[in-house]
C-alpha positions in Angstrom: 4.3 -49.5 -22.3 3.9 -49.1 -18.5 0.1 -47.1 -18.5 -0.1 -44.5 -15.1 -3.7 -43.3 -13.7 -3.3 -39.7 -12.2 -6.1 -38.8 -10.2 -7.2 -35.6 -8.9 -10.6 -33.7 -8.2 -10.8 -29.6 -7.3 -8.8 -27.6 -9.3 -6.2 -30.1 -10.8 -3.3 -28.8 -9.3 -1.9 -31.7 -7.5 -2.5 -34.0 -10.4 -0.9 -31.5 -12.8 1.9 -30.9 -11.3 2.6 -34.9 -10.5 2.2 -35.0 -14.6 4.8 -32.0 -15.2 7.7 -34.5 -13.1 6.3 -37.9 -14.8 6.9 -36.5 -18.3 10.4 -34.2 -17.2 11.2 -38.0 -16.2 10.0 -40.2 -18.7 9.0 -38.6 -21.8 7.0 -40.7 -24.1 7.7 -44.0 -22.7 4.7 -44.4 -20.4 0.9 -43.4 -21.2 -0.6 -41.3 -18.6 -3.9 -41.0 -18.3 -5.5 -37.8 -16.2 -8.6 -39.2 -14.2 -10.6 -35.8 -12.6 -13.1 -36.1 -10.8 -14.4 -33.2 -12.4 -13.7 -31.2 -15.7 -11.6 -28.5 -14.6 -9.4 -31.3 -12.8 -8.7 -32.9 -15.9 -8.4 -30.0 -18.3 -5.7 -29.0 -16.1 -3.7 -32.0 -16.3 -4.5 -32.8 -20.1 -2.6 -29.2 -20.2 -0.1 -30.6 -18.4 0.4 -32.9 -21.2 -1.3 -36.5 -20.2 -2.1 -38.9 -23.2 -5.6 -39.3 -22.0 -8.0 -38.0 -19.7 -11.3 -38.1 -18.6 -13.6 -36.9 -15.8 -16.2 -38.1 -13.4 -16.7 -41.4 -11.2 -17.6 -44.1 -14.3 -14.6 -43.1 -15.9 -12.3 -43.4 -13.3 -14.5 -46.8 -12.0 -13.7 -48.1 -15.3 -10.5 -47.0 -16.5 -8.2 -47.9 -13.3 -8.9 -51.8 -14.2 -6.1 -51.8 -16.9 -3.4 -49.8 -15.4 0.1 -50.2 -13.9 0.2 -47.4 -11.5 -2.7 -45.3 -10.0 -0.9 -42.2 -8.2 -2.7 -39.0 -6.3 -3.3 -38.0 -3.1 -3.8 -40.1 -0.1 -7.8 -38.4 -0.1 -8.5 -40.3 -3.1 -9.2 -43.4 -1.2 -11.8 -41.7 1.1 -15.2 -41.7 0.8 -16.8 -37.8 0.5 -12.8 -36.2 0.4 -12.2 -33.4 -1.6 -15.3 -31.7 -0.8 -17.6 -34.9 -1.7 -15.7 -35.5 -5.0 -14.6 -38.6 -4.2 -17.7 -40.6 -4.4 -17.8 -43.8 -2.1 -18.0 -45.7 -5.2 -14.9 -43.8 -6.5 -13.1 -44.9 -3.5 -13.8 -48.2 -3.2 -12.9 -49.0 -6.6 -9.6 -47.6 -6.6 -8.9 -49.5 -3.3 -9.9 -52.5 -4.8 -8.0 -51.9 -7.9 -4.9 -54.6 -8.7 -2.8 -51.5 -10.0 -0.1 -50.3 -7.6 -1.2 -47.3 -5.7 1.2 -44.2 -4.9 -0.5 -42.4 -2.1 0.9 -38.4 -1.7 0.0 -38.0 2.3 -1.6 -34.5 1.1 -5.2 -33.7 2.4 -7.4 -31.5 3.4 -9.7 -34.2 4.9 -9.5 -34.5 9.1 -6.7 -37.1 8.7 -3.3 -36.8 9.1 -0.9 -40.0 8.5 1.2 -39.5 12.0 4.9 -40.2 11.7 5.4 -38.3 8.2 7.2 -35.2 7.8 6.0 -32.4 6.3 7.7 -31.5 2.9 6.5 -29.7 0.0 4.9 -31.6 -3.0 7.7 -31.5 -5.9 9.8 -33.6 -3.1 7.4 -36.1 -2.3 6.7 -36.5 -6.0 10.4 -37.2 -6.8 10.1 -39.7 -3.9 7.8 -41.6 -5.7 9.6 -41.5 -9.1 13.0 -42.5 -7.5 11.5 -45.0 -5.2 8.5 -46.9 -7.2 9.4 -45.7 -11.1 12.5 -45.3 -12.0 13.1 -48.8 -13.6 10.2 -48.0 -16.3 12.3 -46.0 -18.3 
């Protein structure tokens, strides 16, 4: 069974709502695991029904070395994004990470990814299921 980080800080809502589409898709045939960088992050996404989940930088340092997939927003591979939530430890270990990693260009950091269009989240995430997922089933 394919096993699929989702990671997400602040209030959860980008993680949860990646979660929603990943099980409407799949169902029970992958694990995902909800990584927040805080507890309200992954209380939202374990309501959003992920196998797993757990919060803070150790368990997202440790947890992303046995994983297929690690999918969030693209501010989840910068140090101090999200408000500092992203530690530079958190960062760096994701980056270094041998899972495959499914960058949403959402952020609210000062960088913007030039030459993407701007299209709501739902889209983007059924880009990444239909692009990078879809044989898992």
């Amino acid at each position: 069974m394919k096993r699929i980080c989702v990671i997400d800080g602040q209030g959860g809502g980008i993680g949860s709502t990646i979660i929603k589409k990943l099980k409407e898709y799949f169902g029970e045939k992958i694990e995902i695991i909800a990584l927040g960088t805080n507890a309200i992050a992954t209380s939202q996404m374990l309501k959003a029904k992920a196998n797993r989940g757990a919060s803070g930088e150790n368990a997202i340092v440790y947890t992303i070395k046995n994983v297929d997939f690690i999918i969030g927003p693209v501010g989840i591979i910068l140090a101090n994004a999200m408000m500092g939530e992203i530690t530079p430890k958190i960062a760096e270990a994701i980056a270094n990470s041998p899972a495959k990693k499914l960058l949403i260009p959402l952020t609210q950091e000062n960088v913007e990814i030039v030459g993407l269009s701007s299209i709501p989240l739902p889209h983007f995430i059924e880009s990444l299921i239909q692009k990078n997922l879809k044989d898992f089933g």
